[in-house]
ZADO-1210 file (C-alpha; in nm, 4 decimals, padded with zeros to 6 digits):
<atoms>
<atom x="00.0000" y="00.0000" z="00.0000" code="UNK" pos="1"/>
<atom x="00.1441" y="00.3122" z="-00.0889" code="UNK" pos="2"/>
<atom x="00.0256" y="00.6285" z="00.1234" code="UNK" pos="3"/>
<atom x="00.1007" y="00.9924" z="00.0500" code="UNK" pos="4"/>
<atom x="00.1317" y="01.2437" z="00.2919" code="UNK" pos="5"/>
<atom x="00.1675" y="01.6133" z="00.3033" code="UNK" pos="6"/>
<atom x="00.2960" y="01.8227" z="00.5716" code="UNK" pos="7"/>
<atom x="00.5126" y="01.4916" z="00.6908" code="UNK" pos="8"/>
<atom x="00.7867" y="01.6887" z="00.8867" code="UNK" pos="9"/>
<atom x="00.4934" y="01.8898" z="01.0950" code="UNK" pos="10"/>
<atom x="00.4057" y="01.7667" z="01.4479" code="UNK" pos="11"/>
<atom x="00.1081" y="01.5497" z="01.3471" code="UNK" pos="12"/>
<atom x="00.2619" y="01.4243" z="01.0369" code="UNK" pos="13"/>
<atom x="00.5691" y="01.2846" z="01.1731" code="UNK" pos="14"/>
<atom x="00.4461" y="01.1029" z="01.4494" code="UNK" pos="15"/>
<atom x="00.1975" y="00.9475" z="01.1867" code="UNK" pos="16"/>
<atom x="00.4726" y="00.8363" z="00.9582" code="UNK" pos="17"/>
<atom x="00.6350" y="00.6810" z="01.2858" code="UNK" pos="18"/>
<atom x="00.3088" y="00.4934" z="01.3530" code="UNK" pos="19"/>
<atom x="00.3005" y="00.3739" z="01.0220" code="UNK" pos="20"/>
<atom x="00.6474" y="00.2725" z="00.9441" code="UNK" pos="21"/>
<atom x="00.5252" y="-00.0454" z="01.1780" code="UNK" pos="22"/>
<atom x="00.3738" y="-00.1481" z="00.9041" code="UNK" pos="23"/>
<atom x="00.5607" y="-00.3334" z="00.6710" code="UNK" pos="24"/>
<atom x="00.2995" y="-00.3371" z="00.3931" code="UNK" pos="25"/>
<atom x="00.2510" y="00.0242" z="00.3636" code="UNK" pos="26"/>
<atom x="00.5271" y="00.2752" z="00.1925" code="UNK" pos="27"/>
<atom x="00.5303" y="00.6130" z="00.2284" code="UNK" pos="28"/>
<atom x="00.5778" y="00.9052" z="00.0397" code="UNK" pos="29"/>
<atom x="00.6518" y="01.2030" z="00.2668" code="UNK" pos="30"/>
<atom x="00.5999" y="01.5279" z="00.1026" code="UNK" pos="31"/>
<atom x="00.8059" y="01.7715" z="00.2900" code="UNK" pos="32"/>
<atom x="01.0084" y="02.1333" z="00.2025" code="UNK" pos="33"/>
<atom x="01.2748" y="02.0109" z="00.4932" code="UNK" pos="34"/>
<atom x="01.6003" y="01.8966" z="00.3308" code="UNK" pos="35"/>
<atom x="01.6975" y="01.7932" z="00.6518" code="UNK" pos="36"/>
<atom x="01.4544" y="01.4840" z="00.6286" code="UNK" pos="37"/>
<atom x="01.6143" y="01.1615" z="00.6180" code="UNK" pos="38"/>
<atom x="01.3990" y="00.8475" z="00.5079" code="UNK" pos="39"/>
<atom x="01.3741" y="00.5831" z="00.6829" code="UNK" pos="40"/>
<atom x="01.2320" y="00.2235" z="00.7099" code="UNK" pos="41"/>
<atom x="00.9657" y="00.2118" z="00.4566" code="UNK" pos="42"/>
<atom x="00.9841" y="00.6086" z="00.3466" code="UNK" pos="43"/>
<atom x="01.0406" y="00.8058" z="00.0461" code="UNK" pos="44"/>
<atom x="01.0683" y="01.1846" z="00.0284" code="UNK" pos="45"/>
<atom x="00.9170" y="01.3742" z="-00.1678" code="UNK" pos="46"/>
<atom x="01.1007" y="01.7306" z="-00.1382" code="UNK" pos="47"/>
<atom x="00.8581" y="02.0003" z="-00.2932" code="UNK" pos="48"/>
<atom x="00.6299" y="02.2822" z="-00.1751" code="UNK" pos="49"/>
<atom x="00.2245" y="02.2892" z="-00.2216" code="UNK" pos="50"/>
<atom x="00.2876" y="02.6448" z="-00.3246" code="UNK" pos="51"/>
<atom x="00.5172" y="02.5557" z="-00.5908" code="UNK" pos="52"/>
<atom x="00.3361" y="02.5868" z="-00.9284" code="UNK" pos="53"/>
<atom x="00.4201" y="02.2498" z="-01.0557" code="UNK" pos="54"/>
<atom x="00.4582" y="02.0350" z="-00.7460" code="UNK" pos="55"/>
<atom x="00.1957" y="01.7490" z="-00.8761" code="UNK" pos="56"/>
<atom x="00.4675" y="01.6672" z="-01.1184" code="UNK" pos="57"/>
<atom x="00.7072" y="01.5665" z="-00.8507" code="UNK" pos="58"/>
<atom x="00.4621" y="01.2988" z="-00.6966" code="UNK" pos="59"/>
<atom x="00.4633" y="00.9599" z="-00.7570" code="UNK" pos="60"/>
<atom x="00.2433" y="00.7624" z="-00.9958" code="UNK" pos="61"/>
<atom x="00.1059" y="00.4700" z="-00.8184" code="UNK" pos="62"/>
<atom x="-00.0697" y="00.6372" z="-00.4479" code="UNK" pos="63"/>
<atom x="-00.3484" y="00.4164" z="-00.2636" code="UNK" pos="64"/>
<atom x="-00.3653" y="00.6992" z="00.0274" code="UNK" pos="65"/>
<atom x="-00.3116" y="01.0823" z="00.0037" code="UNK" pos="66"/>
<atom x="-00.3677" y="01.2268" z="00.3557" code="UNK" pos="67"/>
<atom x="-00.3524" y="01.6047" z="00.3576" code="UNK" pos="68"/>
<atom x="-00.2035" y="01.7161" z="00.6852" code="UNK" pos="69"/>
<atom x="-00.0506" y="02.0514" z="00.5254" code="UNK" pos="70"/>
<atom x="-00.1882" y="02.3829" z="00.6271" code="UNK" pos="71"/>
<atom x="-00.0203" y="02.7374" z="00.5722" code="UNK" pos="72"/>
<atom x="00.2471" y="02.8221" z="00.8241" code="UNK" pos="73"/>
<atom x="00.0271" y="03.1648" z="00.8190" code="UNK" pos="74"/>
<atom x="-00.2912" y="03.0476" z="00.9712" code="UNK" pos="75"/>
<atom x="-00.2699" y="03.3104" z="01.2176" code="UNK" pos="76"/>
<atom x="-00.1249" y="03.5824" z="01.0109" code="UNK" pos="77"/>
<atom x="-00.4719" y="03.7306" z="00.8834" code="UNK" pos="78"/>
<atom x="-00.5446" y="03.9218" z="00.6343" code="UNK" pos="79"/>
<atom x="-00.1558" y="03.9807" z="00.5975" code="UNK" pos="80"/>
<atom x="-00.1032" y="03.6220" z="00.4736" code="UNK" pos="81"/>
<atom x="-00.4236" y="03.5313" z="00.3686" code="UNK" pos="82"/>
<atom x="-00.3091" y="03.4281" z="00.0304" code="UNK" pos="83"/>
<atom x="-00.0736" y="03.2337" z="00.1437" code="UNK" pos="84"/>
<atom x="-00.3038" y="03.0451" z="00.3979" code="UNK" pos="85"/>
<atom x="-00.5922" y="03.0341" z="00.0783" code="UNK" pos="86"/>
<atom x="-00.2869" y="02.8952" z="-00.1692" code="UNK" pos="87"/>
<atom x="-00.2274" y="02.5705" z="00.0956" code="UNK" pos="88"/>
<atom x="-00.5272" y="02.5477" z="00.2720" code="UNK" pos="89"/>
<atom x="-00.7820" y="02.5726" z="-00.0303" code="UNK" pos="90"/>
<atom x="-00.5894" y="02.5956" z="-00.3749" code="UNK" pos="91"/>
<atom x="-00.3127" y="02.2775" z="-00.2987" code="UNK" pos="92"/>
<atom x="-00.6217" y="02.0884" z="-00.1538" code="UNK" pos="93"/>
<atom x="-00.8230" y="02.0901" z="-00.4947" code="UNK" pos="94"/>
<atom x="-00.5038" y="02.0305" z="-00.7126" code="UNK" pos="95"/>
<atom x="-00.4389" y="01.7519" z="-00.4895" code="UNK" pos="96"/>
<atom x="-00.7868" y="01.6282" z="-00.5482" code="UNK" pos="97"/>
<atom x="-00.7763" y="01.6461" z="-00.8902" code="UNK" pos="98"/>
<atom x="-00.4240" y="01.4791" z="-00.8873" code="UNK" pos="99"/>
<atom x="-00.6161" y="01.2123" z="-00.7174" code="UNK" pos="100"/>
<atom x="-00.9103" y="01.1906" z="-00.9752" code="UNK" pos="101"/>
<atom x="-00.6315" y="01.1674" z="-01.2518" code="UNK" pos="102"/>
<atom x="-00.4415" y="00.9047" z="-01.0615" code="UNK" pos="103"/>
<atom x="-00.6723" y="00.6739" z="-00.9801" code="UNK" pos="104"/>
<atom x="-00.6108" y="00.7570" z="-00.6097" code="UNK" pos="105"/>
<atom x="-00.8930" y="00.5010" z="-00.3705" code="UNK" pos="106"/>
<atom x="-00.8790" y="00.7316" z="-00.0598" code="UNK" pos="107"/>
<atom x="-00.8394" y="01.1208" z="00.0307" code="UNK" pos="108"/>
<atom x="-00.7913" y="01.1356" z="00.3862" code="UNK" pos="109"/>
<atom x="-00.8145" y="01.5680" z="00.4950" code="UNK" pos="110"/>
<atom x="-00.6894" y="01.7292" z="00.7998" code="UNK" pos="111"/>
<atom x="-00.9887" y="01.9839" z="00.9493" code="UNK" pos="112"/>
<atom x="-01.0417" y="02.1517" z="01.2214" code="UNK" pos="113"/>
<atom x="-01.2980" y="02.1920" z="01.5200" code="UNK" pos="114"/>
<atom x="-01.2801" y="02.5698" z="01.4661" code="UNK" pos="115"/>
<atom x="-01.5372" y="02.4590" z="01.1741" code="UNK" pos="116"/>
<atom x="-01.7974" y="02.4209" z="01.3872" code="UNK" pos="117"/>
<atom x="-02.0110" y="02.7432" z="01.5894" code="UNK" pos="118"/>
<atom x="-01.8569" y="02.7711" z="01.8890" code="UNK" pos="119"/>
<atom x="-02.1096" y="02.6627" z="02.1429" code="UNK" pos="120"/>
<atom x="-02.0728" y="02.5430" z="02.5524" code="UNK" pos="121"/>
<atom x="-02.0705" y="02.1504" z="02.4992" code="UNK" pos="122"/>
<atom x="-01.8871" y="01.8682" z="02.3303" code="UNK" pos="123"/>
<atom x="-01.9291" y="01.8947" z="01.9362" code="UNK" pos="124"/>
<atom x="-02.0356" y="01.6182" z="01.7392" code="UNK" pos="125"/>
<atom x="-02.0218" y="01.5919" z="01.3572" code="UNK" pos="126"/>
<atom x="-02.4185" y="01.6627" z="01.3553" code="UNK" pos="127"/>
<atom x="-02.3551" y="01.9694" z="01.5364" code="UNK" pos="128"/>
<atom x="-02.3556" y="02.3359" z="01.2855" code="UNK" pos="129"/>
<atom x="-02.0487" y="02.4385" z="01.1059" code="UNK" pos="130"/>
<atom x="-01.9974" y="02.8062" z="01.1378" code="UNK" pos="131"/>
<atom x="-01.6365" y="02.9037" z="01.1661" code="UNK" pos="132"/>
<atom x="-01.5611" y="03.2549" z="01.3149" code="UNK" pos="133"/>
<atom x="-01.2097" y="03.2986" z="01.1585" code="UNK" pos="134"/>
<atom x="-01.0035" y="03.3026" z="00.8288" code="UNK" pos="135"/>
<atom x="-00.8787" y="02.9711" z="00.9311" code="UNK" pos="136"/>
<atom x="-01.1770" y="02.7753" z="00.9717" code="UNK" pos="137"/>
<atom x="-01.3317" y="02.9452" z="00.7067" code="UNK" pos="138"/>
<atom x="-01.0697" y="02.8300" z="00.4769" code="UNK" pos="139"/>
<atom x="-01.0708" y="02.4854" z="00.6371" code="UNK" pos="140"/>
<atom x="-01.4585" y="02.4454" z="00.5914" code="UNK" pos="141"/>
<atom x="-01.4535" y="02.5951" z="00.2117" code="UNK" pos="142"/>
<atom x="-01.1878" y="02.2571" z="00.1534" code="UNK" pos="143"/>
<atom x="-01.4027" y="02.0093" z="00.3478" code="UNK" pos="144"/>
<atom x="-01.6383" y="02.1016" z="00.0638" code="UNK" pos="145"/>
<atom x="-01.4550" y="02.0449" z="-00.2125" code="UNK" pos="146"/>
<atom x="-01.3403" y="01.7356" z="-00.0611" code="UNK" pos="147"/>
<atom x="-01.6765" y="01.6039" z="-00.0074" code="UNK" pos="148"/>
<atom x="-01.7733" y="01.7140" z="-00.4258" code="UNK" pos="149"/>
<atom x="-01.5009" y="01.3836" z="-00.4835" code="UNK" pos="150"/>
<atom x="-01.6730" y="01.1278" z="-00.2691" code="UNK" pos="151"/>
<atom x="-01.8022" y="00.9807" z="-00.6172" code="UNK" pos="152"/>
<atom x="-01.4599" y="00.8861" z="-00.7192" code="UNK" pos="153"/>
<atom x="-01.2904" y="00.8067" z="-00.4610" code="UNK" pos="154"/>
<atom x="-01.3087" y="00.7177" z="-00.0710" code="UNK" pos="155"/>
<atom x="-01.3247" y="01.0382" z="00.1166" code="UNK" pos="156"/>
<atom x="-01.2733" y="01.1198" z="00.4976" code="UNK" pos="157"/>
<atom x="-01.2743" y="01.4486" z="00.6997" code="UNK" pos="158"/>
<atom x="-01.0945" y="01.4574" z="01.0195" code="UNK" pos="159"/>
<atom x="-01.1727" y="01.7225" z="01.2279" code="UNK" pos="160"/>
<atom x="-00.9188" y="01.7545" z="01.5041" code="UNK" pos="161"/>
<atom x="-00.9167" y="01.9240" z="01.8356" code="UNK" pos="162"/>
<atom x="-00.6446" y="02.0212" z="02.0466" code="UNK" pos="163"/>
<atom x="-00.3274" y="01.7788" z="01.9917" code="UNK" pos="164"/>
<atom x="-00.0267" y="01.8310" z="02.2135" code="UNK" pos="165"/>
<atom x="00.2688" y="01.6729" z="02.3059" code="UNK" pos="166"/>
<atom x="00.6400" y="01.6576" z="02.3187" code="UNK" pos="167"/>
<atom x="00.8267" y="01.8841" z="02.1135" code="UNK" pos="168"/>
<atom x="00.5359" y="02.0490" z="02.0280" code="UNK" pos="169"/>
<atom x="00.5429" y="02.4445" z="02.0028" code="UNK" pos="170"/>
<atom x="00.4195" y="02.8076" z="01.9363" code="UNK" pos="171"/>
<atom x="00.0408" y="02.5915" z="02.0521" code="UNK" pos="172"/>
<atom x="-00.2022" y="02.6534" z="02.3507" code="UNK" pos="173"/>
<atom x="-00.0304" y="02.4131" z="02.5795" code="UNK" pos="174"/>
<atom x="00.3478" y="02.4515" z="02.4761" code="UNK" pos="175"/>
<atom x="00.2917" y="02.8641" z="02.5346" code="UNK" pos="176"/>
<atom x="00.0710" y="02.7887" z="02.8989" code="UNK" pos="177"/>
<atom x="00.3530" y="02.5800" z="03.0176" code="UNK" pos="178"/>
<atom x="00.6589" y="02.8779" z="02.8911" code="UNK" pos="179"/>
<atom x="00.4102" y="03.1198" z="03.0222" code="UNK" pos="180"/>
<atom x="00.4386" y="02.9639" z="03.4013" code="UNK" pos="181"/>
<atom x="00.8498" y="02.8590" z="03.3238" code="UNK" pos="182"/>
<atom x="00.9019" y="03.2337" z="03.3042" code="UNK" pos="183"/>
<atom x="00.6526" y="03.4122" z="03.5116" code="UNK" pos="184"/>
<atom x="00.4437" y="03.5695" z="03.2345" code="UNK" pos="185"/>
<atom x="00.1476" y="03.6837" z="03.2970" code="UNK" pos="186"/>
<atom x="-00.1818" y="03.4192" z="03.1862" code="UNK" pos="187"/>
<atom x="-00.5143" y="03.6040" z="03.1174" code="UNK" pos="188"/>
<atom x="-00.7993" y="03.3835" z="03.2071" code="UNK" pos="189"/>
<atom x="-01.1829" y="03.4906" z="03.0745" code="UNK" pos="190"/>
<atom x="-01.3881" y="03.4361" z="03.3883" code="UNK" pos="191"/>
<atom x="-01.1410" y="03.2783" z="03.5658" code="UNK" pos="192"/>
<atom x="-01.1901" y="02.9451" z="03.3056" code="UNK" pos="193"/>
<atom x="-01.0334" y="03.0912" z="02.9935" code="UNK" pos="194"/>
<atom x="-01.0495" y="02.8083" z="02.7068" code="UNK" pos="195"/>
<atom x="-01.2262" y="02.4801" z="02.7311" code="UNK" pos="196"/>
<atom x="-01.1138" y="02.1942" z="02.5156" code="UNK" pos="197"/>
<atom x="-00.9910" y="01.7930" z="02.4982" code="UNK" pos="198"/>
<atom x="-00.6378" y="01.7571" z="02.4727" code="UNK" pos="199"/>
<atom x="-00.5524" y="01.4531" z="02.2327" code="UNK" pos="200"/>
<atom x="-00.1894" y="01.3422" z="02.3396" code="UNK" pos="201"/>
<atom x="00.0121" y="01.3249" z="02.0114" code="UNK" pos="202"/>
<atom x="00.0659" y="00.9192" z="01.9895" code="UNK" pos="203"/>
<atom x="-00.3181" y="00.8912" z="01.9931" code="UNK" pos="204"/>
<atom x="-00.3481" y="01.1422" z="01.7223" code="UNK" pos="205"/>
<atom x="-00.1588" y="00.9474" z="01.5043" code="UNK" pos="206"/>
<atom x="-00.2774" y="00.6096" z="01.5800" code="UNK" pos="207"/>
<atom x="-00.6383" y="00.7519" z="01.5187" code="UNK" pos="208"/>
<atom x="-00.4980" y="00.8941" z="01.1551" code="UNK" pos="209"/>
<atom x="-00.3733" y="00.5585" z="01.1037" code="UNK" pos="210"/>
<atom x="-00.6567" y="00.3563" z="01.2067" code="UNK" pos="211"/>
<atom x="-00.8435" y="00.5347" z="00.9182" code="UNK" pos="212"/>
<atom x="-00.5358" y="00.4669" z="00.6262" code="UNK" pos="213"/>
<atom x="-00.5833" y="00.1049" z="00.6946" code="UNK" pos="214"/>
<atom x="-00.9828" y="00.0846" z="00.7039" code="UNK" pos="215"/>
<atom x="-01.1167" y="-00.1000" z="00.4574" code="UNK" pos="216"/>
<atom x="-01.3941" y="00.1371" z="00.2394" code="UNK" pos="217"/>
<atom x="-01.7010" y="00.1339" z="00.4166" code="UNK" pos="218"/>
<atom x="-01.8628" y="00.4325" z="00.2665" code="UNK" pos="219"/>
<atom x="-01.7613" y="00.7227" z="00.0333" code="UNK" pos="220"/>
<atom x="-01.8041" y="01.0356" z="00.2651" code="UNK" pos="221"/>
<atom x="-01.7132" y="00.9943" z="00.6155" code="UNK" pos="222"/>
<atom x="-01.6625" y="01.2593" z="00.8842" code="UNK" pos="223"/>
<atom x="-01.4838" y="01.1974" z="01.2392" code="UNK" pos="224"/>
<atom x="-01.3739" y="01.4396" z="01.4665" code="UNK" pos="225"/>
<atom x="-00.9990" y="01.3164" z="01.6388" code="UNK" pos="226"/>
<atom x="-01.0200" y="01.4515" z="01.9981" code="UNK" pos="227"/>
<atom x="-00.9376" y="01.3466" z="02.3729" code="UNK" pos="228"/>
<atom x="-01.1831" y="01.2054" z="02.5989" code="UNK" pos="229"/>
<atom x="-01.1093" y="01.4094" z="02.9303" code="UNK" pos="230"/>
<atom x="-01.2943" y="01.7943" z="02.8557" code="UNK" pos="231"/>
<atom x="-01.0833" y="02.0383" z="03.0639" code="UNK" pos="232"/>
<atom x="-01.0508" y="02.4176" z="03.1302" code="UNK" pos="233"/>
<atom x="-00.7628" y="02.5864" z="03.0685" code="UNK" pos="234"/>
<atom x="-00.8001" y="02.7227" z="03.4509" code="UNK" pos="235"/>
<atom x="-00.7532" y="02.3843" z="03.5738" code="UNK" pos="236"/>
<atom x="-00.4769" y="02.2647" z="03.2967" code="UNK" pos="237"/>
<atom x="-00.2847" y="02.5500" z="03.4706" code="UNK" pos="238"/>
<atom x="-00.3295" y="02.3965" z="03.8321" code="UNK" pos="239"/>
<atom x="-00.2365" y="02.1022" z="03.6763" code="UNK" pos="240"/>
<atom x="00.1534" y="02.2157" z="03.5164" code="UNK" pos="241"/>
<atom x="00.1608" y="02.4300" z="03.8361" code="UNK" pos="242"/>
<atom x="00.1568" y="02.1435" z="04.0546" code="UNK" pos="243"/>
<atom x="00.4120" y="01.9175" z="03.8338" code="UNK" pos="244"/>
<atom x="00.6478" y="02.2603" z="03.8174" code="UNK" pos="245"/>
<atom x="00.5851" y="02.3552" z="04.1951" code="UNK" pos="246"/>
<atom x="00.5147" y="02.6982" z="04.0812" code="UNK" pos="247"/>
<atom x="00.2786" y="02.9353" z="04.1559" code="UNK" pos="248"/>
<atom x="00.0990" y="03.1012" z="03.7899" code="UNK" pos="249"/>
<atom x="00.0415" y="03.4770" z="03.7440" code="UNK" pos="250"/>
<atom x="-00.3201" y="03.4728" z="03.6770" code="UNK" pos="251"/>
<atom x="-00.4931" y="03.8371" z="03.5054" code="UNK" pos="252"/>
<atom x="-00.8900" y="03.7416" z="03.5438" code="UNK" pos="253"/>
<atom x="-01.1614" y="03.9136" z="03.2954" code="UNK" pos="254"/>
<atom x="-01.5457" y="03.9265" z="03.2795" code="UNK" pos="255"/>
<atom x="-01.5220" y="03.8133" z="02.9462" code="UNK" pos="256"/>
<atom x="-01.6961" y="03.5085" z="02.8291" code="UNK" pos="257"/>
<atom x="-01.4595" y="03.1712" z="02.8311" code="UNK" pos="258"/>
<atom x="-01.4147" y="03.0176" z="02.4580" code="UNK" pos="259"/>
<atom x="-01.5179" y="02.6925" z="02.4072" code="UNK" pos="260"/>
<atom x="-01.3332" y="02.4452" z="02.1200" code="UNK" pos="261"/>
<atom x="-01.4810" y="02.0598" z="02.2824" code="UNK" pos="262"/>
<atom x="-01.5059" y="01.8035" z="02.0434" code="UNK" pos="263"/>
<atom x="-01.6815" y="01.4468" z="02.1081" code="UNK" pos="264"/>
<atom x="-01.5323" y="01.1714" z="01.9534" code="UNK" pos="265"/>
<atom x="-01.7486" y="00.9188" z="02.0381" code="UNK" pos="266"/>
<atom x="-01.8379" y="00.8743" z="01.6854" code="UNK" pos="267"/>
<atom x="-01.4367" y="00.7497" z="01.6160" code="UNK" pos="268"/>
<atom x="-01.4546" y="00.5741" z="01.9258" code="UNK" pos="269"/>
<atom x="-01.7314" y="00.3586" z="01.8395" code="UNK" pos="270"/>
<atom x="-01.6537" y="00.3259" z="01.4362" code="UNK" pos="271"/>
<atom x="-01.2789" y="00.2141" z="01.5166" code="UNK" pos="272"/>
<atom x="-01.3062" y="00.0355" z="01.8352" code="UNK" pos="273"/>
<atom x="-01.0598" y="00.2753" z="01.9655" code="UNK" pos="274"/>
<atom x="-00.9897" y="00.4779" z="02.3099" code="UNK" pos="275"/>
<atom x="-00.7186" y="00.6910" z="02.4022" code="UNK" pos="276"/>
<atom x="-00.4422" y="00.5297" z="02.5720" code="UNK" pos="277"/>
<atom x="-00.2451" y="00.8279" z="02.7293" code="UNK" pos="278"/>
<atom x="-00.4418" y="01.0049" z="03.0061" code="UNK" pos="279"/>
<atom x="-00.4123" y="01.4058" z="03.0195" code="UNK" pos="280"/>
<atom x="-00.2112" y="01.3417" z="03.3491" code="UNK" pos="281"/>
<atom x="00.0151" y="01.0931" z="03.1712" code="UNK" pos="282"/>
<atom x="00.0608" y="01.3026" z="02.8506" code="UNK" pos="283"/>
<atom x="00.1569" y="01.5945" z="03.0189" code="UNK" pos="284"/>
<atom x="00.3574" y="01.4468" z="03.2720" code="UNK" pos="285"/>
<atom x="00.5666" y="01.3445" z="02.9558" code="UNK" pos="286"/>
<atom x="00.5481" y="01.6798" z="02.8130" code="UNK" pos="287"/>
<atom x="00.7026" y="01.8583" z="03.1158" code="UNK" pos="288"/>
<atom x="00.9847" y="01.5749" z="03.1302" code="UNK" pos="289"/>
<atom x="01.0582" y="01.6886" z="02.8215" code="UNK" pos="290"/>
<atom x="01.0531" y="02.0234" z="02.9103" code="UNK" pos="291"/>
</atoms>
């Protein structure tokens, strides 16, 4: 089985090559800008850019898999970079699709995000409405679209994921909380809660991605969310690194309203048999180890 996949040398996409370099059956071609990446056991690279204007002629002819893990670098640089975010996030997705169409391609696996959905005080479900308040989920909606228009021709699946962290990890929520405390900084906290959300340790994000490559087809449009089981504020994920550091926070509390980015997936759960095997205690005990 060959498998494509873009943005291979980001956080998610490396530990998912890891996870499926186990698998002796299944080659990968890792599309990555790093020259730095060496291939290993079962791994090709593929050194190119989605923003390059002829990067479909550097991929390989015979692809099972594509999953599409890339997303701009600029995702939070908007409206300054919001062509570069629209040229990754929306243009590379269709001319990957339509490299897939050409190629004969049996399953598009794409990398969403919960801030699709309307922000709203409970755990999201894939029923629940889509109504992204930013350029990013905009832009990551608008794809799951054009995704979806290819479900006659090949296998599609939509992963929206929720709040992955783990070692190594950086310039994210929990990464910038825990360098926050580390050097005294000052943590602003709406109504003394501040974010809600369900960490997904990093090993369990990738086993979830691969748990979908190796599914056989069972229908031709599927949607998951990919997000831990343990729904936490980021009030008490502060206790929590404070206690593990044996440091006291600097805490700024406002009246404004906490934000709320929950996702259920109970769907996953169900569909793949699958829990999460690193608890939020375990996962970040490893993060701070790292630390």
């Amino acid at each position: 089985m060959n498998v494509l996949i873009t943005g291979s040398s980001g956080f998610i996409g490396s530990h998912t090559i890891q996870q499926l370099r186990q698998h002796a059956h299944i080659t990968v071609y890792a599309l990555t800008r790093s020259k730095h990446v060496i291939e290993q056991k079962n791994s090709v690279a593929i050194y190119t850019n989605l923003s390059d204007a002829n990067f479909e002629t550097q991929l390989p002819a015979s692809i099972d898999c594509i999953v599409h893990l890339a997303q701009s670098d600029a995702y939070r640089e908007f409206p300054e970079k919001a062509n570069a975010i629209f040229d990754v996030n929306l243009n590379a997705t269709q001319r990957l699709l339509n490299w897939a169409y050409k190629n004969k391609v049996k399953k598009f696996i794409f990398a969403s995000s919960g801030n699709v959905y309307k922000q709203q005080n409970k755990l999201l479900n894939e029923t629940d409405v889509c109504q992204p308040e930013g350029y990013y989920g905009a832009s990551k909606y608008a794809a799951e679209q054009l995704v979806k228009a290819y479900s006659n021709y090949f296998e599609v699946c939509i992963l929206r994921i929720f709040g992955v962290y783990g070692p190594g990890q950086k310039n994210m929520t929990i990464p910038n909380i825990i360098q926050k405390i580390k050097n005294k900084q000052e943590i602003t906290l709406a109504n003394n809660q501040g974010l809600w959300f369900t960490p997904l340790y990093i090993t369990d994000c990738a086993q979830m991605i691969t748990n979908v490559i190796l599914q056989s087809p069972t229908q031709k449009c599927s949607v998951y969310n990919i997000a831990g089981n343990e729904p936490i504020s980021l009030a008490a994920f502060i206790q929590l690194v404070a206690q593990h550091k044996n440091d006291k926070p600097h805490i700024n509390v406002t009246v404004n309203s906490p934000m709320y980015l929950m996702g259920d997936a109970s769907t996953f759960y169900k569909a793949f048999n699958f829990s999460p095997t690193t608890t939020l205690a375990e996962g970040l005990k490893k993060v701070l180890e790292h630390e």
